[in-house]
N, CA, C and O atoms as CSV, one atom per row, in Angstrom:
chain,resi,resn,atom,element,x,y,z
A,1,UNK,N,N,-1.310,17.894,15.486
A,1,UNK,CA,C,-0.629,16.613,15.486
A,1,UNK,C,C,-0.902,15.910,14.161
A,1,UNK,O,O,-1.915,15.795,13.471
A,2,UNK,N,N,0.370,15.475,14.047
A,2,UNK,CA,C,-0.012,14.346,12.143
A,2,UNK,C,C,0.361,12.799,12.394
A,2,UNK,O,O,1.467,12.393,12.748
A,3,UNK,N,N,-0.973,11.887,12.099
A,3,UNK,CA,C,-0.553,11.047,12.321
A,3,UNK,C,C,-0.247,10.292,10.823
A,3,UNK,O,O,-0.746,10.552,9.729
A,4,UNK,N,N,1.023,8.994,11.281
A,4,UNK,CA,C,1.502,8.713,10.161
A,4,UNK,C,C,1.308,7.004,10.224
A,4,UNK,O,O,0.747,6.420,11.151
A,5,UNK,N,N,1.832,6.433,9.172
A,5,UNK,CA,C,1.932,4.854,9.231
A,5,UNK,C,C,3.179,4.751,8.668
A,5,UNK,O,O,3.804,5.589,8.019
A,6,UNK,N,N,3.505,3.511,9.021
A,6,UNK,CA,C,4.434,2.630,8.499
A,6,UNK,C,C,4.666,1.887,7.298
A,6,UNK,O,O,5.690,1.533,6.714
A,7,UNK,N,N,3.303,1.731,7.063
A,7,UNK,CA,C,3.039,0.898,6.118
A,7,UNK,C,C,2.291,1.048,4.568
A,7,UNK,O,O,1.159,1.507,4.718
A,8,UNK,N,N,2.521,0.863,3.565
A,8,UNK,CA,C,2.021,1.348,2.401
A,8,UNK,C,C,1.356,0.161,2.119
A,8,UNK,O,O,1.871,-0.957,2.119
A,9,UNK,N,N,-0.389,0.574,1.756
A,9,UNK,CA,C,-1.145,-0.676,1.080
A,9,UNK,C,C,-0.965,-0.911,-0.289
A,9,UNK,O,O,-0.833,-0.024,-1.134
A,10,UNK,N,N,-0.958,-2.952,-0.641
A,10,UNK,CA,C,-0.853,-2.804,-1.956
A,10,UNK,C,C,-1.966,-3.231,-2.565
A,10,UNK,O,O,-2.711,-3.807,-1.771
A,11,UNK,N,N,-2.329,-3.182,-3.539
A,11,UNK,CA,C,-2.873,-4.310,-4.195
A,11,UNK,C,C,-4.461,-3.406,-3.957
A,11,UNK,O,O,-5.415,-4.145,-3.712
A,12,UNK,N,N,-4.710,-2.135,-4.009
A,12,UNK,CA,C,-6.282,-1.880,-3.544
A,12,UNK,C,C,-6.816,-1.491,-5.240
A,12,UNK,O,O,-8.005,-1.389,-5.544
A,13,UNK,N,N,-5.622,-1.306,-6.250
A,13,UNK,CA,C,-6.539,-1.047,-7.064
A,13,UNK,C,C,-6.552,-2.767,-7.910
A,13,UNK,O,O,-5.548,-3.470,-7.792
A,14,UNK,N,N,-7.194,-3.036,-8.337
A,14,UNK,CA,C,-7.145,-4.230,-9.064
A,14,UNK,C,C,-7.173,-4.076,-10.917
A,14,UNK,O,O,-8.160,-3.436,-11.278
A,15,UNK,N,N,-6.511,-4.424,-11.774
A,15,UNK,CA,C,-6.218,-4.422,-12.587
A,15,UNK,C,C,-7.270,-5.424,-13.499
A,15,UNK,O,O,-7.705,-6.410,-12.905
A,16,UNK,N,N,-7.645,-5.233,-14.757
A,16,UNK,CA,C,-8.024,-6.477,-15.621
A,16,UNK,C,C,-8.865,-5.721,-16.785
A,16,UNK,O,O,-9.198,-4.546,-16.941
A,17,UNK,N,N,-8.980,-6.410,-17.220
A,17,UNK,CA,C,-9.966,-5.420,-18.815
A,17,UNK,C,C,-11.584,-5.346,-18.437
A,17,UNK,O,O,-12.353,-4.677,-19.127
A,18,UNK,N,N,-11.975,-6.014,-17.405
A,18,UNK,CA,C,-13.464,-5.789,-16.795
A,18,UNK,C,C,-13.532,-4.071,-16.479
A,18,UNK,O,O,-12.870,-3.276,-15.812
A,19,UNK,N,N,-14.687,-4.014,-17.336
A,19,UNK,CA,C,-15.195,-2.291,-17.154
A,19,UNK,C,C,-15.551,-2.073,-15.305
A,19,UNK,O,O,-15.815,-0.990,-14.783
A,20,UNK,N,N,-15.468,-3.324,-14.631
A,20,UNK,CA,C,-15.740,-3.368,-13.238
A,20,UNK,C,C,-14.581,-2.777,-12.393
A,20,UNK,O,O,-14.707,-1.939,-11.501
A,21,UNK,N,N,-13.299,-3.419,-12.872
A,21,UNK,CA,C,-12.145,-3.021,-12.081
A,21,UNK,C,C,-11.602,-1.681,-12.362
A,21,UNK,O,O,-11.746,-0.992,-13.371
A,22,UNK,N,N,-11.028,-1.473,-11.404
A,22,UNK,CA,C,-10.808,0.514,-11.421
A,22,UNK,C,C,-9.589,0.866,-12.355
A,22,UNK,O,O,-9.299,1.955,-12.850
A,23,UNK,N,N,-8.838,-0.573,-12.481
A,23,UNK,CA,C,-7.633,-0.008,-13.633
A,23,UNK,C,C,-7.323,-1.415,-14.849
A,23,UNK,O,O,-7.097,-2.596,-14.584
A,24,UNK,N,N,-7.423,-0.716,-16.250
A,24,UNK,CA,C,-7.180,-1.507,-16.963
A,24,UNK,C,C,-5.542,-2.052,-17.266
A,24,UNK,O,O,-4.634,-1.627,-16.552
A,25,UNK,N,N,-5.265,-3.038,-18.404
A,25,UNK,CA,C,-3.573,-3.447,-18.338
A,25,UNK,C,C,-3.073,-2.362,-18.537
A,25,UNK,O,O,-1.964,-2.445,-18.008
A,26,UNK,N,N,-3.213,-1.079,-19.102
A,26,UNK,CA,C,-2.616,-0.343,-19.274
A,26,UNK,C,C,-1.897,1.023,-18.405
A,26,UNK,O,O,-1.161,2.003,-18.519
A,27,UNK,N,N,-2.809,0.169,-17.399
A,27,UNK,CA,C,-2.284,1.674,-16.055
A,27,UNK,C,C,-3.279,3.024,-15.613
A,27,UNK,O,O,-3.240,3.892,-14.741
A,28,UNK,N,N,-4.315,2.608,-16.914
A,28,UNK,CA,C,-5.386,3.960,-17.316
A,28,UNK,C,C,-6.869,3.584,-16.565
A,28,UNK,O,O,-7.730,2.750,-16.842
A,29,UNK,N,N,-6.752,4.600,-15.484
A,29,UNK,CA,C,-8.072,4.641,-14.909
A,29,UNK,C,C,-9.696,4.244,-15.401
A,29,UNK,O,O,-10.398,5.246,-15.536
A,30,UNK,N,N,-10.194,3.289,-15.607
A,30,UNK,CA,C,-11.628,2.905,-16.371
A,30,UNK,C,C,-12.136,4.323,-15.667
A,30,UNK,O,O,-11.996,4.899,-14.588
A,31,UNK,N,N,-12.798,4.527,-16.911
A,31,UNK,CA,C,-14.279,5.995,-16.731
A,31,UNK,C,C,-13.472,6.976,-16.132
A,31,UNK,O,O,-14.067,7.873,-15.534
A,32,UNK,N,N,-12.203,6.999,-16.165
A,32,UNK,CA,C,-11.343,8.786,-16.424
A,32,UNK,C,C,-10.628,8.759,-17.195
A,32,UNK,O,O,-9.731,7.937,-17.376
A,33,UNK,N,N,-11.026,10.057,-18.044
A,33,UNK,CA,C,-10.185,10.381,-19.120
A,33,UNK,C,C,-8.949,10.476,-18.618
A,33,UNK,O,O,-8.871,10.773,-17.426
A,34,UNK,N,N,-7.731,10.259,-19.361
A,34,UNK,CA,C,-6.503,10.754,-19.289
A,34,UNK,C,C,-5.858,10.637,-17.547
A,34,UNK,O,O,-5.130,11.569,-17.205
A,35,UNK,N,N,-6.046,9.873,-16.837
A,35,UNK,CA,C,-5.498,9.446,-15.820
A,35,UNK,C,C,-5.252,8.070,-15.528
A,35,UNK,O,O,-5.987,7.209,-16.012
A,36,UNK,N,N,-3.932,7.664,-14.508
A,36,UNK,CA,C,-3.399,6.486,-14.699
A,36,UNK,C,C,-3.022,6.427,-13.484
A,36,UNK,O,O,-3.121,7.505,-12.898
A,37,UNK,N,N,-2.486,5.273,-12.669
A,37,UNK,CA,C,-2.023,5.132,-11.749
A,37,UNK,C,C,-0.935,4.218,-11.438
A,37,UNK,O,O,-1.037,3.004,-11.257
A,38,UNK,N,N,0.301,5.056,-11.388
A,38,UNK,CA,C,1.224,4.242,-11.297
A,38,UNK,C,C,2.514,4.522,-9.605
A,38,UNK,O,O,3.507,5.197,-9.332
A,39,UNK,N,N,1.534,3.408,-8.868
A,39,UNK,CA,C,2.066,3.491,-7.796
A,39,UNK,C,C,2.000,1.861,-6.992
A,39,UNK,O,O,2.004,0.868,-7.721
A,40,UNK,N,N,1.952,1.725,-5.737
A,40,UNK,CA,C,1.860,0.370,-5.570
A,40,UNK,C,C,0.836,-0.034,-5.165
A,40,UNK,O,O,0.992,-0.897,-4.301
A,41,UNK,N,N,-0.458,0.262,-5.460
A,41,UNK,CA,C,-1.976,0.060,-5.325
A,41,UNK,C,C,-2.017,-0.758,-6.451
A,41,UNK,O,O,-3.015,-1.478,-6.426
A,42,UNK,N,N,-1.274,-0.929,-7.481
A,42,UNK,CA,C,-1.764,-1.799,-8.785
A,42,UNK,C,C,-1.259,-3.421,-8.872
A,42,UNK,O,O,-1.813,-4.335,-9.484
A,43,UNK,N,N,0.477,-3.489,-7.724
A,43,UNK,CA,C,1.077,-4.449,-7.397
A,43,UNK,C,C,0.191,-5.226,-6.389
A,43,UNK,O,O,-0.005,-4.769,-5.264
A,44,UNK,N,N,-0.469,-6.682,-6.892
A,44,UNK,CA,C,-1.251,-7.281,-6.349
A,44,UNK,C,C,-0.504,-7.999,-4.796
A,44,UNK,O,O,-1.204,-8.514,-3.925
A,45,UNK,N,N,0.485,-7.928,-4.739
A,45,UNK,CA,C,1.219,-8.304,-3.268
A,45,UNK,C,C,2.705,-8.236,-3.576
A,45,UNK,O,O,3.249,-8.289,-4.679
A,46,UNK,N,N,3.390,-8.073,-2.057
A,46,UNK,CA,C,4.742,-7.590,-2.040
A,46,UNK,C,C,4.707,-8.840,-0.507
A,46,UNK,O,O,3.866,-9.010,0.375
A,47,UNK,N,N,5.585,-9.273,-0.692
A,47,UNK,CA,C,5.952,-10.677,0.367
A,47,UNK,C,C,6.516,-9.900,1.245
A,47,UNK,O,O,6.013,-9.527,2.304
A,48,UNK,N,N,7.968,-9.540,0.670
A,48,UNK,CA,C,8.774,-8.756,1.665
A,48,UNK,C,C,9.407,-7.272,0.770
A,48,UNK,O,O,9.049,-6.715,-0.268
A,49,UNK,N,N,10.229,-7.075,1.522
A,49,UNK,CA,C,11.133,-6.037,0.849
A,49,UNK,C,C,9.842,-4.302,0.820
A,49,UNK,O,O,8.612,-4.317,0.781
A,50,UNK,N,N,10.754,-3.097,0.856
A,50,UNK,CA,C,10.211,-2.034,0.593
A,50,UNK,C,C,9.205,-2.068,-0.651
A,50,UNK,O,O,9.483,-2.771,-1.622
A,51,UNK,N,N,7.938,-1.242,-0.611
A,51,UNK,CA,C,7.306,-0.880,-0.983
A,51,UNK,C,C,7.796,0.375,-2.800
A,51,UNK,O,O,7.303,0.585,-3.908
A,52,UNK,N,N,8.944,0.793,-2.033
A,52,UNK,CA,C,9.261,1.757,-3.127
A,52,UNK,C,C,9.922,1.146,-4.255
A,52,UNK,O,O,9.990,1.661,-5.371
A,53,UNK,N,N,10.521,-0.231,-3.845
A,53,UNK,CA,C,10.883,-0.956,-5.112
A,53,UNK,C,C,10.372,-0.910,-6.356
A,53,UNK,O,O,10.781,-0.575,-7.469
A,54,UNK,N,N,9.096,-1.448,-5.759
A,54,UNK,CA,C,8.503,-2.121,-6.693
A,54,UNK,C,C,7.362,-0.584,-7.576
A,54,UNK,O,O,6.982,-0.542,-8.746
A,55,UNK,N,N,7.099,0.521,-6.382
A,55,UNK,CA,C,6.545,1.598,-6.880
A,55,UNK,C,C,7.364,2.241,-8.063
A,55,UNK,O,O,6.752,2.696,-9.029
A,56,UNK,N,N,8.894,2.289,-7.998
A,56,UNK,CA,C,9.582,2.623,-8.690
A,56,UNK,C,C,9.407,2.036,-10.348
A,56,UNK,O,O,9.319,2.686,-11.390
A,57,UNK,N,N,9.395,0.468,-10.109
A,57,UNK,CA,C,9.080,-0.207,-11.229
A,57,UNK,C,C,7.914,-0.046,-12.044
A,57,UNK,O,O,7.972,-0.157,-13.268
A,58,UNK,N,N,6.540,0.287,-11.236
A,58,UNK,CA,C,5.263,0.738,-12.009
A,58,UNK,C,C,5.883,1.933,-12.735
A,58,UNK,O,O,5.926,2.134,-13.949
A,59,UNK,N,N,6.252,2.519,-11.953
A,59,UNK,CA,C,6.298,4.062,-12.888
A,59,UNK,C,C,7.144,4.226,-14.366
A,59,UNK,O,O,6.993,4.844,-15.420
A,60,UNK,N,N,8.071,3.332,-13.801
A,60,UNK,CA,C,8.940,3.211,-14.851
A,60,UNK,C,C,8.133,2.657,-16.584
A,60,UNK,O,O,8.107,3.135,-17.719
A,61,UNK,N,N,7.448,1.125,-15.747
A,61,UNK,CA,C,7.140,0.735,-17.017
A,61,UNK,C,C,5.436,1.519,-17.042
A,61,UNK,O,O,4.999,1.107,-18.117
A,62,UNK,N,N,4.814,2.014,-16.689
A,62,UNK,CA,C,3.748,3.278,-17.070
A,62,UNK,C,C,4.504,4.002,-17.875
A,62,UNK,O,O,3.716,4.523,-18.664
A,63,UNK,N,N,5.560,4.328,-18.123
A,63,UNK,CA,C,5.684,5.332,-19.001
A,63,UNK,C,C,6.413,4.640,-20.516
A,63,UNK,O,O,6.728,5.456,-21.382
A,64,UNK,N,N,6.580,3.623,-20.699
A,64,UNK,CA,C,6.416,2.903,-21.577
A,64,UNK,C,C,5.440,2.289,-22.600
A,64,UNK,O,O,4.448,1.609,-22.335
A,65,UNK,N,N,5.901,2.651,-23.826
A,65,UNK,CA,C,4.543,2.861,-24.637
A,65,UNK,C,C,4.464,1.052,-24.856
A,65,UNK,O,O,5.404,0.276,-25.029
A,66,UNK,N,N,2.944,0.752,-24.770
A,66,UNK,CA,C,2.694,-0.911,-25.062
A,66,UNK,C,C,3.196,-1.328,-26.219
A,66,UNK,O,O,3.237,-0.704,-27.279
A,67,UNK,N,N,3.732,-2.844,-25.890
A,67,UNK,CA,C,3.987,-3.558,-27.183
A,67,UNK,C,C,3.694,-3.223,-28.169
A,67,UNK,O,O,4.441,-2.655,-28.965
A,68,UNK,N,N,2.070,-3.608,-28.411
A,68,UNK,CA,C,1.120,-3.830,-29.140
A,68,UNK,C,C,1.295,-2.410,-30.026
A,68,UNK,O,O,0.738,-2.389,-31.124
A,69,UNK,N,N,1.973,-1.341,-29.636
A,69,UNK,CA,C,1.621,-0.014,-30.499
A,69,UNK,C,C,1.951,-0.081,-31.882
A,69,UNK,O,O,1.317,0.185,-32.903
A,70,UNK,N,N,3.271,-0.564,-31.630
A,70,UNK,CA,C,3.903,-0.382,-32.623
A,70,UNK,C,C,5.423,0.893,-32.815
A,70,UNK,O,O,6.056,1.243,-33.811
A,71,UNK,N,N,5.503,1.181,-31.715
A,71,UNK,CA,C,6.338,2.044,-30.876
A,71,UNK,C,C,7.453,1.799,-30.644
A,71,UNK,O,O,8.421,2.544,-30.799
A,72,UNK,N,N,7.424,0.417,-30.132
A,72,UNK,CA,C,8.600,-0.343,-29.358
A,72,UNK,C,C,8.993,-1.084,-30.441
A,72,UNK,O,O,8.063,-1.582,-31.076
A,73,UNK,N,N,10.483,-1.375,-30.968
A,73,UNK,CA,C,10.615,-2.058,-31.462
A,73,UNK,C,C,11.765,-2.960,-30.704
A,73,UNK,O,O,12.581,-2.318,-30.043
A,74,UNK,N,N,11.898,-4.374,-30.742
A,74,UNK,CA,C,13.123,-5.589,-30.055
A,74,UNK,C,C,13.155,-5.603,-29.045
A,74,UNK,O,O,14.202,-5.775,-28.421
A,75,UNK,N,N,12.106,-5.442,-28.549
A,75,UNK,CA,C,11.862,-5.131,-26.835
A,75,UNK,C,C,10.837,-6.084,-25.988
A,75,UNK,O,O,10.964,-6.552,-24.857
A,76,UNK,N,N,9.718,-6.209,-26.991
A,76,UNK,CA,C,8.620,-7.447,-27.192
A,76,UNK,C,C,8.284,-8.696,-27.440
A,76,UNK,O,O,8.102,-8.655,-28.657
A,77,UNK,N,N,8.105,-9.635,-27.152
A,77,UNK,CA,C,7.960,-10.836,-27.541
A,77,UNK,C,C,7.243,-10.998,-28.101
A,77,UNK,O,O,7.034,-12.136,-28.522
């Protein structure tokens, strides 16, 4: 037997530049190399509406190289 849910949690990883929190602004796992997480654990709350919305949207902009690179150009403020 497989049991399933309904419901997708958000908001378990917490984001911020503290070497404390499990993911920095950039999507990149603190203390793992070369891993990132872009799903809806990073979206600090969802009021209403599907879950995959907004999962869709992490992924999207995870794969977007930061402002700051120098990469992006007219895209940045």
């Amino acid at each position: 037997m497989c049991a399933q849910t309904q419901w997708q949690p958000v908001g378990t990883c917490r984001i911020d530049n503290d070497p404390q929190t499990v993911v920095g602004p950039e999507l990149a796992v603190n203390s793992v190399e070369n891993f990132m997480v872009a799903n809806a654990s990073v979206v600090p709350a969802i009021r209403a509406a599907q879950t995959w919305a907004r999962s869709i949207v992490v992924d999207h902009v995870s794969g977007q190289p930061p402002c700051d690179s120098g990469a992006v150009t007219g895209r940045c403020a």
